[in-house]
N, C-alpha and C positions, 0 to 999 in steps of 0.2 A: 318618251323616246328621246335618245341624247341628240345634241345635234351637231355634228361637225364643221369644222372652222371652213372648211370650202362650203358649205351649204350654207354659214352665216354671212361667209363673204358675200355670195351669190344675193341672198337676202336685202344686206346692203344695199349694193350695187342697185336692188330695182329699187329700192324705197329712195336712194339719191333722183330718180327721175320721177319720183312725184312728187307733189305739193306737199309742203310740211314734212319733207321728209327726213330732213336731218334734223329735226326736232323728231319723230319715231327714230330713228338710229341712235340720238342718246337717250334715248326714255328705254329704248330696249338693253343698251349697254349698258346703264345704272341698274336695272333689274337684274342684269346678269351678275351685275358685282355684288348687288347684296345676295345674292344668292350662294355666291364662294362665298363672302365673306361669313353667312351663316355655316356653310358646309365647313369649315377652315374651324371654326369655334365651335362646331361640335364634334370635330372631329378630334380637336386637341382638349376636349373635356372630357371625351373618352380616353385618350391617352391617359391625362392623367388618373382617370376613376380606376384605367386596368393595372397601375403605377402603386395607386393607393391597396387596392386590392394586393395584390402582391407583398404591399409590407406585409400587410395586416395580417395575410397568411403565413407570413415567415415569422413574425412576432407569437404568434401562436401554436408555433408546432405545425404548420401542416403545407404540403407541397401541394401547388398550381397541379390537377386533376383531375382526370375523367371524376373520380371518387371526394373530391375536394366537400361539393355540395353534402352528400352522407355523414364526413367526416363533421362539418359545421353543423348539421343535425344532430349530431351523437355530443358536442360540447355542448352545444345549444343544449339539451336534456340532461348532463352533469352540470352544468352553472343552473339550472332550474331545479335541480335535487338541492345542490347547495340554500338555494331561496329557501323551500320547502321546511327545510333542516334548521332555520332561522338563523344559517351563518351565510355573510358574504363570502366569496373565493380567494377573497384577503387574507380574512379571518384563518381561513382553513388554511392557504399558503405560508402563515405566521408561525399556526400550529403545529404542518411539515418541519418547517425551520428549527421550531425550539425542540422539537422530538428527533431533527437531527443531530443538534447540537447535543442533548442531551444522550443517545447514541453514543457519540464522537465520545462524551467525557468520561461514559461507564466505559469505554475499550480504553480508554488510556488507563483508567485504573482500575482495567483488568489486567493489562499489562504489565503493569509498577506491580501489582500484588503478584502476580507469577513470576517477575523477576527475582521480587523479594525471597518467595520461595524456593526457586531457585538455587539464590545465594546461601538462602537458612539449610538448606539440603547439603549443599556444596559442604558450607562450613561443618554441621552435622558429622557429615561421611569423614572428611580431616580428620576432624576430632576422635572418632572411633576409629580411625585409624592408625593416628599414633598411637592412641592409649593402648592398643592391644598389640603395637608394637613395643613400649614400651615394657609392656606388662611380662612379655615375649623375651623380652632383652634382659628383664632383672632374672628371670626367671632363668634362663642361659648364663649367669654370673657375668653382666655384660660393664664394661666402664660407664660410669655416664651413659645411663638408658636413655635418659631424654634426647641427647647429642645423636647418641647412635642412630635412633631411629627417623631424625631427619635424615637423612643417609639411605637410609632403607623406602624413604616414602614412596619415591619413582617407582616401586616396585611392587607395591601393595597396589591391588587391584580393587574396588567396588563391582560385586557382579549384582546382576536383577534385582536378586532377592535381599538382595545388602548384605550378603556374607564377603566374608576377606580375602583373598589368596593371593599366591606369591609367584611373580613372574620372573623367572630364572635369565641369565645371559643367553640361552638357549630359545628363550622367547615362550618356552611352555610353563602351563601353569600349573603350582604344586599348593598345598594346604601354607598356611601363611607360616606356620608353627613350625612346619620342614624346613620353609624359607630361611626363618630367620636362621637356626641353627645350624641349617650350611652355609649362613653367610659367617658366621660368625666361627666356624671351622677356619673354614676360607683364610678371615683375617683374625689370627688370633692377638693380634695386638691390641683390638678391640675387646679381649677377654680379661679378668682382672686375676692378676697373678697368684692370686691366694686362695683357688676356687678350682673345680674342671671344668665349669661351666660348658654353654655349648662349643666353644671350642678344645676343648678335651687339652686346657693347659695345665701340668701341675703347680700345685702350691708350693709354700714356702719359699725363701732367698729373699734377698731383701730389698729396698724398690726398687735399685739402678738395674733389678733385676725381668722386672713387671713389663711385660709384653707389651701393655696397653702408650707405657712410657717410651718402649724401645721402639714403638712404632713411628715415634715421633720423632725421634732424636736419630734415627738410622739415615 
């Protein structure tokens, strides 16, 4: 039962009127002091224990809980599979690590390879493009196919299936082979003068006569 400080006073008080009394009054208030004193130290041992506890659970994954205790049961029995399994949780957190890293290096060079690809596609698609523009363009009796068909490139299309076609000033799309031949109406000074080619220019006259020339010189 606790005993309050007016009921100690009162205590005192009678023990001053008898013999040896103030030898009981400090014999009883030394008693009482190591009594705090123990209550004081273990009460700040508990402090500390619920201090320590707290890292220990934050170190580990797991929040102060009704469920805390199950939660340490359930690790408790994966670090005891770990034993089992004759690896430490080292061991296996090592293992994690390099099979992340290893992860991490096959996505970078999945990456680099499908860029590669990519780019080998990109170039690919170019290539067939001019060439069949070109092809397009000698075939038209065109000046300097090769020239011409940079010119035209902006306008060659790649669709799905990797076939070609030709997107007009109109913005709609025609077979590439229409394309070129109206473009080459269009500008007959890109047609060579000795030829009808797709620009429908006649032959002969001589070269200060050549469309391809006067398109330059105009």
């Amino acid at each position: 039962m606790e005993v309050s400080e007016m009921e100690m006073k009162q205590v005192y008080e009678a023990l001053e009127k008898v013999e040896n009394g103030a030898d009981l009054i400090a014999a009883i208030k030394g008693e009482i002091n190591t009594l705090n004193n123990e209550a004081k130290k273990h009460r700040t041992a508990g402090e500390q224990s619920a201090t320590k506890l707290k890292s220990i659970l934050e170190a580990i994954g797991l929040a102060d809980g009704d469920d805390v205790v199950d939660k340490a049961k359930g690790l408790k029995t994966t670090l005891d599979q770990f034993a089992q399994g004759g690896k430490k949780p080292d061991e296996v957190a090592k293992q994690i690590t390099d099979l992340t890293a290893q992860v991490g290096k096959v996505t970078k060079q999945l990456a680099e390879m499908t860029e590669t690809a990519k780019a080998e596609k990109t170039k690919r698609l170019d290539g067939m493009k001019m060439a069949k523009a070109v092809e397009l363009l000698t075939k038209g009796n065109a000046a300097s196919p090769q020239n011409m068909a940079k010119l035209l490139e902006g306008s060659i299309v790649v669709k799905d299936d990797e076939s070609l076609a030709y997107t007009g000033t109109d913005g709609k799309e025609i077979s590439l082979e229409d394309g070129v031949n109206g473009w080459l109406k269009e500008n007959s000074w890109a047609v060579k003068a000795n030829g009808a080619g797709g620009g429908g220019s006649n032959g002969g006259g001589s070269g200060s006569d050549d469309p391809f020339l006067s398109g330059f010189n105009s």
